[in-house]
C-alpha positions in Angstrom: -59.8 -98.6 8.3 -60.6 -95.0 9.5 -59.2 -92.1 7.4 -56.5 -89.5 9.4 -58.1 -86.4 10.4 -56.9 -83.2 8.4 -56.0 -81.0 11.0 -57.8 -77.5 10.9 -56.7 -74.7 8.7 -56.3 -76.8 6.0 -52.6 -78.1 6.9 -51.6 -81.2 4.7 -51.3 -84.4 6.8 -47.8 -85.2 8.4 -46.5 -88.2 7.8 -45.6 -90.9 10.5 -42.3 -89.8 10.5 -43.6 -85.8 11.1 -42.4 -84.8 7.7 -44.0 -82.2 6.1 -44.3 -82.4 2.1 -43.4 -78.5 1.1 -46.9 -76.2 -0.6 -46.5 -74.9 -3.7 -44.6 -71.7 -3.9 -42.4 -72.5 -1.1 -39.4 -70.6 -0.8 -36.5 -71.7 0.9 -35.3 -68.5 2.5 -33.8 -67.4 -1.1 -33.8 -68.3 -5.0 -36.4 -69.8 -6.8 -39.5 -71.3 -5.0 -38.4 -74.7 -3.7 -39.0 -77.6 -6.9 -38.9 -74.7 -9.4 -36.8 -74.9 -12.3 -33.4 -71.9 -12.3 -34.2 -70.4 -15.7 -32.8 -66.8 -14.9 -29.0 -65.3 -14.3 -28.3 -63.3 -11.3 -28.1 -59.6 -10.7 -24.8 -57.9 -11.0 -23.0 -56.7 -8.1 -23.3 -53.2 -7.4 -20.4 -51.0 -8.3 -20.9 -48.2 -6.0 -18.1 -48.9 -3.1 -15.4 -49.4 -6.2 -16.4 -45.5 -7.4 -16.2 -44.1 -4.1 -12.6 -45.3 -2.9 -11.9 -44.1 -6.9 -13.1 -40.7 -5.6 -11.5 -40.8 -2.2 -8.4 -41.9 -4.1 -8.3 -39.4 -6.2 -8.6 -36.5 -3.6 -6.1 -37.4 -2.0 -3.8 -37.8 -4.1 -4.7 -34.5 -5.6 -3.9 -32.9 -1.9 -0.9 -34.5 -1.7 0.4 -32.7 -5.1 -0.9 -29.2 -3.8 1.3 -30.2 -0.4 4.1 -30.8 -2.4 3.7 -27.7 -4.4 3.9 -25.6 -1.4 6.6 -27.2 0.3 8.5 -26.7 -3.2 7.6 -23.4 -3.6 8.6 -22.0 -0.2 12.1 -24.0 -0.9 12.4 -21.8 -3.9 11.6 -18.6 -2.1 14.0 -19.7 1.0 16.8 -20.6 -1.4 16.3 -17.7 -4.2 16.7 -14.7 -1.5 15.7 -11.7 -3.2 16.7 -10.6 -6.9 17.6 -7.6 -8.5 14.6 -5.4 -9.0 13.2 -4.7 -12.0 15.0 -2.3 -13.4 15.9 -3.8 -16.8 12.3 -2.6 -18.0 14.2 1.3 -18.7 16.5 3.5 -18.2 14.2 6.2 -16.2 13.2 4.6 -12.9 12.7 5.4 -9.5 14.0 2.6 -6.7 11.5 2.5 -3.9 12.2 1.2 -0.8 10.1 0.5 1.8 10.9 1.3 5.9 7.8 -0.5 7.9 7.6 -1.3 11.0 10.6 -1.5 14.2 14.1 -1.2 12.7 15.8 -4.7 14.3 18.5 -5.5 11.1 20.3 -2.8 8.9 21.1 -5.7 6.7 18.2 -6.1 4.1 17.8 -2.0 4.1 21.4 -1.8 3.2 21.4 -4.6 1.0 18.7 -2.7 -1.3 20.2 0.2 -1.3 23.2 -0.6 -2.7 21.7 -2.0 -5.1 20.1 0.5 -6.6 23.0 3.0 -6.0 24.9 0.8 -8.3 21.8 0.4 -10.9 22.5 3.0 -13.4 18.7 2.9 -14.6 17.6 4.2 -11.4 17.7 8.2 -11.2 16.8 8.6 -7.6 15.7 7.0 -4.6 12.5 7.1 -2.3 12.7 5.9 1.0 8.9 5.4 1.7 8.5 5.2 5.2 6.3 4.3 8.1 8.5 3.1 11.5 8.4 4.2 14.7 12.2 3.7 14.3 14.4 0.8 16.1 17.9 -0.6 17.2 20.3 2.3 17.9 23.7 0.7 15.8 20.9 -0.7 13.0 19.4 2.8 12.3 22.6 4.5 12.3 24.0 1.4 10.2 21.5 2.4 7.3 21.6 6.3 8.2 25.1 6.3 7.3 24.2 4.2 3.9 22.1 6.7 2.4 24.4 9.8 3.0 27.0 7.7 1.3 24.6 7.8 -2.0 23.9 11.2 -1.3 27.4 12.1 -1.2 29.6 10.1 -3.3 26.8 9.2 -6.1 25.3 12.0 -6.1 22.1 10.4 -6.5 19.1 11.8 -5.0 17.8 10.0 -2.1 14.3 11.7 -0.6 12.5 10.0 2.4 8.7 10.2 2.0 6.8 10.0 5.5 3.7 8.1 5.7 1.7 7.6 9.2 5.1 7.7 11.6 8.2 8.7 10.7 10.5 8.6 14.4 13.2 8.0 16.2 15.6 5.2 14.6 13.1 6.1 11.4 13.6 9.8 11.8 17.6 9.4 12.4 17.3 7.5 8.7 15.4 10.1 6.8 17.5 13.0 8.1 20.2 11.6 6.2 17.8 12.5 2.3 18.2 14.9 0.3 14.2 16.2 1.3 12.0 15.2 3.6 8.2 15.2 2.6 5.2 14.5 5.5 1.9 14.6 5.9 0.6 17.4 7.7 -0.5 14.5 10.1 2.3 12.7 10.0 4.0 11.9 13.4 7.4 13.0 13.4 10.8 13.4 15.5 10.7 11.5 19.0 15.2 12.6 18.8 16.2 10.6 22.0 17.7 7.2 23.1 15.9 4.4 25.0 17.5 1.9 27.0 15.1 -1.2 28.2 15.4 -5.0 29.5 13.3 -7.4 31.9 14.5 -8.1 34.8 12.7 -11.7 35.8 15.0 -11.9 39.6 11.9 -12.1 41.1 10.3 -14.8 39.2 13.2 -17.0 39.5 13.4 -16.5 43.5 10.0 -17.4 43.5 10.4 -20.4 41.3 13.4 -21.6 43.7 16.2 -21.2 41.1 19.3 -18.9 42.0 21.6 -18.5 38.7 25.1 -18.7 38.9 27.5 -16.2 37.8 31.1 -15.9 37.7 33.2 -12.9 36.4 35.8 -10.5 36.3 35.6 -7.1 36.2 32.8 -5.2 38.4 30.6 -4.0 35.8 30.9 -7.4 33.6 27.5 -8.4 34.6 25.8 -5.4 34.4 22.6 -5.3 32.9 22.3 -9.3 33.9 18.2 -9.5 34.2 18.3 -11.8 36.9 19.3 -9.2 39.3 18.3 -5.5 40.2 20.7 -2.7 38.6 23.3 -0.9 40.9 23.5 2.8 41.1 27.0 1.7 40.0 25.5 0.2 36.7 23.1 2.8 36.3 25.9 5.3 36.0 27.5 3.2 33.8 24.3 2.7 31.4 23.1 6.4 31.9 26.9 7.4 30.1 26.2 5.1 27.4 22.6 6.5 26.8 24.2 10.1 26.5 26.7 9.0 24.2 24.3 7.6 21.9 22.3 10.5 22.2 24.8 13.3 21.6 25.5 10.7 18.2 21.8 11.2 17.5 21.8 15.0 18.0 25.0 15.2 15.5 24.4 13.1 12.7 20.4 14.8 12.8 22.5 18.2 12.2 24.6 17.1 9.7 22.1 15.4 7.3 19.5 18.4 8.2 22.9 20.8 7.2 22.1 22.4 11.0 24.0 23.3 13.9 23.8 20.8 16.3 22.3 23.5 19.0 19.5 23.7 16.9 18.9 19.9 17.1 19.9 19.5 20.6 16.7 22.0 21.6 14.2 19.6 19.7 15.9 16.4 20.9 13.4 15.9 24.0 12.2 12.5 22.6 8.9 14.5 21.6 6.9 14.1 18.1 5.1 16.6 16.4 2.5 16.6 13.4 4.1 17.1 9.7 2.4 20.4 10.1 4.2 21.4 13.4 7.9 20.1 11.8 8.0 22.1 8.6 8.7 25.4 10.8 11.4 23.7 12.9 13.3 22.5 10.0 12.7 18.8 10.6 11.3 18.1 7.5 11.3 20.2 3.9 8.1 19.7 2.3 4.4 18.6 3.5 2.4 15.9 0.8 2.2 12.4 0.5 3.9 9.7 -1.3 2.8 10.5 -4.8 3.9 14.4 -3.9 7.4 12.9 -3.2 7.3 10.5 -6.1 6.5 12.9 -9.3 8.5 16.2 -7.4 11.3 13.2 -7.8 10.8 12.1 -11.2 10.8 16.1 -12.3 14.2 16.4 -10.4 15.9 14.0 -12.2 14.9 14.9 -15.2 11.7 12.1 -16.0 8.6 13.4 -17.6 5.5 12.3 -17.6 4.7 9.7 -15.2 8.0 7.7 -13.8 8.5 3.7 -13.7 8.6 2.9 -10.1 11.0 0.1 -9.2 11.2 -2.1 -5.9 13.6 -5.0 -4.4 12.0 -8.5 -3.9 10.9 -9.0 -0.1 12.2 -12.3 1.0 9.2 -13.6 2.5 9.2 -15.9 5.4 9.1 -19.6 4.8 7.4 -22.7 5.9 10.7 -23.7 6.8 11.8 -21.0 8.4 8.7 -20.6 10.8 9.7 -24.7 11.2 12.8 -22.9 12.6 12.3 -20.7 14.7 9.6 -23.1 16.7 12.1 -25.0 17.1 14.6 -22.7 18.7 12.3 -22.0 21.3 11.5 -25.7 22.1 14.9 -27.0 22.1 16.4 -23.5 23.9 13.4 -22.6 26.0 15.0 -19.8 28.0 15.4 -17.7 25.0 12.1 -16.8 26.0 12.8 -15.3 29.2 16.8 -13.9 28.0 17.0 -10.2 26.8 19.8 -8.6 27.5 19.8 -5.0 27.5 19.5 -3.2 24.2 19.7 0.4 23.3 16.8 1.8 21.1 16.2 4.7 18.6 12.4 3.8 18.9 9.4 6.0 19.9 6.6 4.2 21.6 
């Protein structure tokens, strides 16, 4: 019988059936080669995805508590309002309080000064101030504060002028005791403003015509949906000289000058700290410190004095929640202003 032929490259014969006995080393895709005996264990499984959910775990976890400390925090601030200064620390201090910016409330101004009119450790008050001035009834609200303490308390009150010191701001300071300025400080701008937006146009050209009923021919006036009368501009012209002869009269009174001497400066002009001193509309030129230790020396404090101030309450997270809100839900608060008489010099 003739022997099978070995097929070339050395392949082992195939059996009739075609199977193929496996070579030596074989490996069956994975494991030990194919006949070979398992002696070894396995690797063990790598641990690295476990560590890195550990770590994203942990960071956010740790951003949640900083979230939570925020929101906390700002609750604390919303609901603790401001407190009482820190005047406890002595019996020789000097409440500052701070006028920045437009004047739109009386009531945190007012609020701080009466507190530290009733705080016996404070000796005097400095009104530190840098404010183009504001509302009309807000600036007169806090004028009429600090001549109060001025009068009945007898407790120095001197206004310390910083960049801008007019209008509503001015009308404030005239009521101190002294008035100190830089020599470039602006000062004065003795007038009334009265301003609103009228948005008729827009609506007409939007297709929207508002609706108004009322009684009384002047009840609407002012309504910025419509162009003013010469009847309402009378009518608004009378109320912006009554405001302004208020202006002119409580100026003279806290300056202790006649109001004709007021009424000639009242042109809604400014002039430099330098420019004032000669027309009496402030006392003294220097800065803050000037005002501050002049103060102290005053009231009787030697060396230099302990300077106290009321806690600002500062806007929330909650309360910027708010206001977003307002505008979302009542969108036309947006376009309403009414009109509003100003102390304010722009």
């Amino acid at each position: 019988m003739d022997e099978p032929l070995t097929p070339a490259g050395g392949a082992p014969p195939q059996s009739p059936s075609g199977y193929v006995p496996p070579s030596p080393g074989y490996t069956a895709g994975y494991g030990a080669p194919f006949g070979a005996a398992s002696g070894g264990s396995a690797p063990p499984p790598k641990r690295r995805r476990v560590w890195l959910w550990v770590t994203i775990g942990g960071v956010l976890a740790l951003g949640f508590l900083v979230f939570c400390s925020v929101v906390l925090w700002s609750v604390a601030r919303a609901l603790g309002g401001e407190n009482d200064g820190l005047s406890g620390l002595g019996s020789d201090n000097i409440g500052v309080i701070d006028v920045d910016g437009e004047i739109l409330s009386a009531d945190t101004l007012v609020d701080q000064l009466r507190k530290f009119d009733q705080d016996d450790d404070v000796k005097a008050i400095v009104l530190h101030i840098d404010s183009p001035g504001g509302g009309a009834a807000a600036s007169q609200e806090i004028y009429h504060e600090v001549l109060k303490i001025r009068n009945e308390k007898k407790k120095p009150v001197v206004a310390s002028i910083e960049s801008v010191g007019a209008s509503g701001a001015y009308y404030i300071a005239s009521a101190a005791n002294t008035i100190y300025a830089n020599d470039a400080s602006v000062v004065g701008s003795i007038g009334v403003i009265m301003e609103w937006t009228n948005y008729g146009d827009l609506l007409s050209w939007a297709k929207l015509k508002p609706e108004v009923i009322h009684a009384g021919a002047l009840k609407d006036a002012g309504d910025p949906t419509h162009a003013i009368s010469p009847e309402e501009r009378v009518y608004f012209q009378g109320l912006v000289d009554n405001m302004y002869g208020q202006f002119i009269a409580d100026v003279a009174k806290g300056r202790n000058l006649p109001p004709e001497s007021i009424k000639g400066l009242a042109t809604g002009q400014v002039w430099t700290g330098e420019q004032a001193l000669p027309l009496h509309l402030i006392d003294k030129q220097g800065g803050f410190r000037d005002a501050l230790l002049a103060t102290a020396k005053q009231v009787g404090i030697s060396g230099e004095p302990s300077v106290v101030k009321p806690s600002v309450h500062h806007r929330s997270v909650w309360d910027l929640i708010d206001s977003t809100d307002d505008l979302i839900h009542q969108p036309q608060q947006m376009l309403e202003r009414r009109p509003g008489f100003y102390f304010l010099w722009r």
